[in-house]
Every structure is written in C-alpha cells, then in structure tokens.
N, CA, C and O of each residue as an XYZ file, in Angstrom:
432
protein
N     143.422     86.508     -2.619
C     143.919     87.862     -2.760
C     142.735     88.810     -2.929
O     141.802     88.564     -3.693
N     142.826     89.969     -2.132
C     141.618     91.113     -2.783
C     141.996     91.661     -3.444
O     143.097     92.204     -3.347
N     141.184     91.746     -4.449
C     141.047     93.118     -5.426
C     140.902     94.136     -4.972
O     140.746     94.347     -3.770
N     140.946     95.539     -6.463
C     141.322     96.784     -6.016
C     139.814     97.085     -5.559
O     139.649     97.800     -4.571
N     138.871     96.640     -6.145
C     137.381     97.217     -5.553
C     137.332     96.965     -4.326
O     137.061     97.957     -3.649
N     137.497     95.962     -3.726
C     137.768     95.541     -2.360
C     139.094     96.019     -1.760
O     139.353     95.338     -0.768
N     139.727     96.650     -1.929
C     141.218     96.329     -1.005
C     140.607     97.159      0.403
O     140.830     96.551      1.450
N     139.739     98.696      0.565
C     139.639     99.108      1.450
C     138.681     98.253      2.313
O     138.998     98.497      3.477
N     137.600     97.317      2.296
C     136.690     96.806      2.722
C     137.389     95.870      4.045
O     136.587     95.277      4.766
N     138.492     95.779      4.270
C     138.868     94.845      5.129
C     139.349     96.437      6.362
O     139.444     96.320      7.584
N     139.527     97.511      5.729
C     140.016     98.363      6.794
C     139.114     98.878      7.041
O     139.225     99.654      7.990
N     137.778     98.780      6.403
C     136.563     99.536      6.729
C     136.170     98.435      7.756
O     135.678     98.881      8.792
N     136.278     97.257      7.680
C     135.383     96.084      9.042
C     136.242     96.419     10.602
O     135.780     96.390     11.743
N     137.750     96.760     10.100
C     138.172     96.995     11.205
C     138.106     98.111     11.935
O     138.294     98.204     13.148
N     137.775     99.146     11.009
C     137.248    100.455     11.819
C     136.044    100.691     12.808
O     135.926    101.320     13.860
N     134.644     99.429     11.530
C     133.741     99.745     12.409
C     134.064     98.610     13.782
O     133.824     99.152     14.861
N     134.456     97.456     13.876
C     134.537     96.855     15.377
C     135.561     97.803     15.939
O     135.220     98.180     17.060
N     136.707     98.316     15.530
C     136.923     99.698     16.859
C     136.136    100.449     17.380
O     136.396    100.710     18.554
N     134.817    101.137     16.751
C     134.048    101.719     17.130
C     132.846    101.150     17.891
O     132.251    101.841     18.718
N     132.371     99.477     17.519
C     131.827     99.058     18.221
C     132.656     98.891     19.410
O     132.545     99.750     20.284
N     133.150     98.305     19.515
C     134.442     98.011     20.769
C     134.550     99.306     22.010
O     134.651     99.312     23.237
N     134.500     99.928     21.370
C     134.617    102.075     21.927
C     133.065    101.880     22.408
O     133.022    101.654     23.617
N     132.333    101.895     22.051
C     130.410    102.509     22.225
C     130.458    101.484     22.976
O     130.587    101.950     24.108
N     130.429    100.182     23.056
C     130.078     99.005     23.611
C     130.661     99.158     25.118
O     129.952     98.875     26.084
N     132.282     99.721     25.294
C     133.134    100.095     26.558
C     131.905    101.020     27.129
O     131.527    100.937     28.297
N     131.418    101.770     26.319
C     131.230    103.267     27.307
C     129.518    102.792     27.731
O     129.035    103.302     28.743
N     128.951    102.132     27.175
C     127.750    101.437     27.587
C     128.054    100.161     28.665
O     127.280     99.265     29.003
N     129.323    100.375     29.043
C     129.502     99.014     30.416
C     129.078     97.782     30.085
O     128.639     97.004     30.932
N     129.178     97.473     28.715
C     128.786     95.919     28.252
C     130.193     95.210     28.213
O     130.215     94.852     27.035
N     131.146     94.869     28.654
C     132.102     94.759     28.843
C     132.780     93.122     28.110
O     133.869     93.092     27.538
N     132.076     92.140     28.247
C     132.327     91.077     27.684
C     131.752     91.606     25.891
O     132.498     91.116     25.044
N     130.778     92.346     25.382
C     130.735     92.447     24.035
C     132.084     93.177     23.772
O     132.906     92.574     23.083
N     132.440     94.577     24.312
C     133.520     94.846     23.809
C     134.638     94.495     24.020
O     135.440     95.301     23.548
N     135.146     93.568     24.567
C     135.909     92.502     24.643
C     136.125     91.674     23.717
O     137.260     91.266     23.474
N     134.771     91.194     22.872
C     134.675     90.492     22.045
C     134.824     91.363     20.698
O     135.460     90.870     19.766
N     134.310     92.519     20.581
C     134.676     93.485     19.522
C     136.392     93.355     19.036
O     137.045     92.929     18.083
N     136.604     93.985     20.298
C     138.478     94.522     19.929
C     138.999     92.267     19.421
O     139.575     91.882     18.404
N     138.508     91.437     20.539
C     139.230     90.404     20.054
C     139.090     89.913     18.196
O     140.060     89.526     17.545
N     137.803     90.043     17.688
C     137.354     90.057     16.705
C     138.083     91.040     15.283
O     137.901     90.856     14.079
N     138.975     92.145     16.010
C     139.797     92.270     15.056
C     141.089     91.738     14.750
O     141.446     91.468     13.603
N     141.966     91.549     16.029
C     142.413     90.832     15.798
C     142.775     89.261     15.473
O     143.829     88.632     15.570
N     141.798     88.991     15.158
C     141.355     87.706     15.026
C     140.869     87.696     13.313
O     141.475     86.938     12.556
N     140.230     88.200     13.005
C     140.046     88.537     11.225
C     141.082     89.348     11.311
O     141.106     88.613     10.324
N     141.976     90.089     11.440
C     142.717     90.644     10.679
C     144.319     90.572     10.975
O     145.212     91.216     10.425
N     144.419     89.564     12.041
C     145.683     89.016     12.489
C     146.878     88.619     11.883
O     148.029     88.597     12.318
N     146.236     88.199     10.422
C     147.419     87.485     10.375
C     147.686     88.974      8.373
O     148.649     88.833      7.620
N     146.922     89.730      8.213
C     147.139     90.499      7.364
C     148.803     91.321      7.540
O     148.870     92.550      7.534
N     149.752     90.659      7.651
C     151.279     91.095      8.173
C     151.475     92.323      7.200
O     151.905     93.458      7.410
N     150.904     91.558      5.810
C     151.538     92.263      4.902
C     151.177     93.954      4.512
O     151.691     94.688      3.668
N     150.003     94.224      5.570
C     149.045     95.025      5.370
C     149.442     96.381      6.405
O     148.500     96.453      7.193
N     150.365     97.389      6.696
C     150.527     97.886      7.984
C     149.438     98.868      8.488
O     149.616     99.575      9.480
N     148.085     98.876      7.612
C     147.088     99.923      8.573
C     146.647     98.592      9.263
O     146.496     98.671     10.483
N     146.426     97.436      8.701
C     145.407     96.545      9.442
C     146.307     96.296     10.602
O     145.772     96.530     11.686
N     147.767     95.803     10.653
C     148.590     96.015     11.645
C     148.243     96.957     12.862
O     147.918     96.598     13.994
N     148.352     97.953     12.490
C     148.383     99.240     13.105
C     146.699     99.102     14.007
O     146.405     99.655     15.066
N     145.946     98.314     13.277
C     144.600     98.313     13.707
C     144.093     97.008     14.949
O     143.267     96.893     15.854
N     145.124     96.232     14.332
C     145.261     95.266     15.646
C     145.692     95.608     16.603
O     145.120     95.416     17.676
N     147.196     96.413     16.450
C     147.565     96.684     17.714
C     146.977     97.741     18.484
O     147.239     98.012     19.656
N     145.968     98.451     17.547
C     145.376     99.235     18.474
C     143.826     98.588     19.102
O     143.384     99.301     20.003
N     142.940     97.353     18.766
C     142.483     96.759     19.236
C     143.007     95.847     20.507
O     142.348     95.337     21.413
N     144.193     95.827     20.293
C     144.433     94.699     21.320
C     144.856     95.586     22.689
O     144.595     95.211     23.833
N     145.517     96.761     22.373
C     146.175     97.513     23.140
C     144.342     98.470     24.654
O     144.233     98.708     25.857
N     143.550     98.593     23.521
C     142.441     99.040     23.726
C     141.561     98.307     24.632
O     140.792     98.822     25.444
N     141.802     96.614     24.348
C     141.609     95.547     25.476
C     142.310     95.752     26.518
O     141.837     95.907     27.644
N     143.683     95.772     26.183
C     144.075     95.370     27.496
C     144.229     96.827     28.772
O     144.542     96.781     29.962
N     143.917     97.825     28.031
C     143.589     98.854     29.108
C     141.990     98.871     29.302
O     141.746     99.580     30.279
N     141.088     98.475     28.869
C     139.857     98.049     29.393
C     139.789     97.069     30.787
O     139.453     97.337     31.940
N     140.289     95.737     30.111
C     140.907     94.927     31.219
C     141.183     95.137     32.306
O     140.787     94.526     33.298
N     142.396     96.648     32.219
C     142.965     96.853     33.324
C     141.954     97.650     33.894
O     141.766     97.225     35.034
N     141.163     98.666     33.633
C     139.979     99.440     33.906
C     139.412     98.543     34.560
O     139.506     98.731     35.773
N     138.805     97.551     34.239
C     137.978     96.498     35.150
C     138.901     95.327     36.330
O     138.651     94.208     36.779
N     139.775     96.081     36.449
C     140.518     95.190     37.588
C     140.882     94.405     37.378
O     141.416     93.876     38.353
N     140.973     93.580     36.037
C     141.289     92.303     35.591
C     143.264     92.347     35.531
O     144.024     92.213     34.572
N     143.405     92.471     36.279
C     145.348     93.108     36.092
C     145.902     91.887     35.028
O     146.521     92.253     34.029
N     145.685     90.547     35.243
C     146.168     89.809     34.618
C     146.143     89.265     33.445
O     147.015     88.988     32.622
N     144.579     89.108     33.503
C     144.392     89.238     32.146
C     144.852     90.410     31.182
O     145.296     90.192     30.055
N     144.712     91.607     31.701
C     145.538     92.612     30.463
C     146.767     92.801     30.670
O     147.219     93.661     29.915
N     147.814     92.183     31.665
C     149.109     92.007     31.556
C     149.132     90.968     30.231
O     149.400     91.324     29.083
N     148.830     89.759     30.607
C     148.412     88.997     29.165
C     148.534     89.485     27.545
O     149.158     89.140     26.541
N     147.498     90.549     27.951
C     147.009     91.350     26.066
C     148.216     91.940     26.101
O     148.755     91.895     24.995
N     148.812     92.437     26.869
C     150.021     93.316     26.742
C     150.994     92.816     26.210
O     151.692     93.233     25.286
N     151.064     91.527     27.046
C     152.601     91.138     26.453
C     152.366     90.252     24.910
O     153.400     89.986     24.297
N     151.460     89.950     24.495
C     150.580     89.344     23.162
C     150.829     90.538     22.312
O     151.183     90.440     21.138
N     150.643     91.637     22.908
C     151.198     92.967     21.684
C     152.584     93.112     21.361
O     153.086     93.318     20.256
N     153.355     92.919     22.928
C     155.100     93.204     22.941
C     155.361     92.067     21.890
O     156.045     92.360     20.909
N     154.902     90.876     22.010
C     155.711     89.494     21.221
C     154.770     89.515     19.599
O     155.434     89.037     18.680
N     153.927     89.806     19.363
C     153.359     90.344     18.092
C     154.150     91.397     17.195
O     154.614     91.125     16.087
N     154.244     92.682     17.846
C     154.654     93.889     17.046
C     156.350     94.016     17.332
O     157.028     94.883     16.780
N     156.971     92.903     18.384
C     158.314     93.721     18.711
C     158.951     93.302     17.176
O     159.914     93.847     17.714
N     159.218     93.039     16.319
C     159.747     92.859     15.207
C     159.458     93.226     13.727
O     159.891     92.773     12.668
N     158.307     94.503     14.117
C     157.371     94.697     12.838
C     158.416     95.755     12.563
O     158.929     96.580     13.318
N     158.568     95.539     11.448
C     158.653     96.415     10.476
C     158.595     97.691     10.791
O     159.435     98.332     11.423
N     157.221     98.197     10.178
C     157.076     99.798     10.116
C     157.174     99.976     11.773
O     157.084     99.165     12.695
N     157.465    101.832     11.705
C     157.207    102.355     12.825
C     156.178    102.516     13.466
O     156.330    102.431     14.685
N     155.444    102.664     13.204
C     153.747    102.736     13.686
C     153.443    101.705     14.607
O     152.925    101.923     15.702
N     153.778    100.504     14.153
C     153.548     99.396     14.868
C     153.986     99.264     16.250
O     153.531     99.090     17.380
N     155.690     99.523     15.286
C     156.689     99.687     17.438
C     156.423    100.648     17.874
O     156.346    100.530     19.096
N     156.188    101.774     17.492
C     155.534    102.738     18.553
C     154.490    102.205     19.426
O     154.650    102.588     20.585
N     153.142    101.201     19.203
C     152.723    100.429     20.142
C     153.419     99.663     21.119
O     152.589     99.165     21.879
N     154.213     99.451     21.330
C     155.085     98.179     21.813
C     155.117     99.413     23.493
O     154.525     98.998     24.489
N     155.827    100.792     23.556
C     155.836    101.821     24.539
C     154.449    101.555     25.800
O     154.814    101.640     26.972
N     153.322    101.327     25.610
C     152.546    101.102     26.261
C     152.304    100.410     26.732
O     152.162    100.762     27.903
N     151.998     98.867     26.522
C     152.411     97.659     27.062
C     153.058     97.229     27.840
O     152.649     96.517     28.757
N     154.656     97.688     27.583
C     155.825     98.162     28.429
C     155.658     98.774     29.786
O     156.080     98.481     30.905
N     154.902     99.719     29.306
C     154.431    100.582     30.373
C     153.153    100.057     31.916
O     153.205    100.415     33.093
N     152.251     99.221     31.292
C     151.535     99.068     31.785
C     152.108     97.334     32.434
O     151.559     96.859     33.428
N     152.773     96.887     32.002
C     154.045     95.749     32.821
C     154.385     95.903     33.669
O     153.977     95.591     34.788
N     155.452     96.573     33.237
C     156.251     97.487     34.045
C     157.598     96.957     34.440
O     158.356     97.645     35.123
C-alpha cells in the first residue's frame, strides 16, 4: 500500500512517461515512444482502484494506438484499440468510458 507522502508519486511517473512518450513521437524515435506509452500501462495497469492512473492508461494506450496508426501500422493499433474497448468498457467512472468513443472510432 502507499502512503500519504507517496500517494502522488505514482501519478507523477505516469505523467512524466506521457511526456516522454509525446517528445520521443515528435523526435520520430518511434519504437522508444512506443515503449514509453507501453510502460505506463504496464506499471500502472493494474492500479483499478486508482481512476487518474486509469484515466492515464487509457490515455497512454489510446496515444499508441493513434501513433501506430500514424505509422501505417493499421493492425497493430486496431489491436491497442480494442485492448482499450475490453479494458475500460466496464470501468466505473466516466472519464474512463469516455475513452472507449475513440477506439470505436478508429475500428470502425
């Protein structure tokens, strides 16, 4: 369990690999930020109980898989997509299913 000195330190790691993930895209390094966005959800995957870290996966994963699609990879980010639909379609808060709209979208 974290403590209160710690409780923000897990939303602060996930902020900065969004931002690496972001700088890393726009520098065309494409397998690091790949590995960025996977890296959050991956440490912070299974935090259910947590809905910013939620909210932070699905916006890592969502962030892949339109990269993905940016690089022509159609399948692979059909993949991340539907890994978000079967992840978040049952969450709880709203924030979350509001991700679920994009995915959808990019399916089709």
């Amino acid at each position: 369990m974290v403590d209160a000195a710690h409780a923000d330190e897990p939303i602060e790691v996930a902020k900065a690999l969004l931002a690496l993930g972001a700088q890393l895209e726009s520098q065309r390094r494409d397998g690091p930020a790949i590995a960025a966005y996977d890296a959050v959800a991956t440490r912070f995957g299974e935090f259910t109980d947590d809905a910013k870290l939620q909210e932070m996966v699905a916006v890592a994963l969502l962030r892949k898989g339109l990269f993905l699609a940016h690089l022509e990879r159609r399948r692979e980010a059909i993949a991340v997509f539907e890994g978000v639909i079967t992840r978040f379609a049952g969450a709880r808060d709203q924030r979350s299913r509001n991700h679920l709209a994009l995915p959808m979208f990019h399916i089709g």
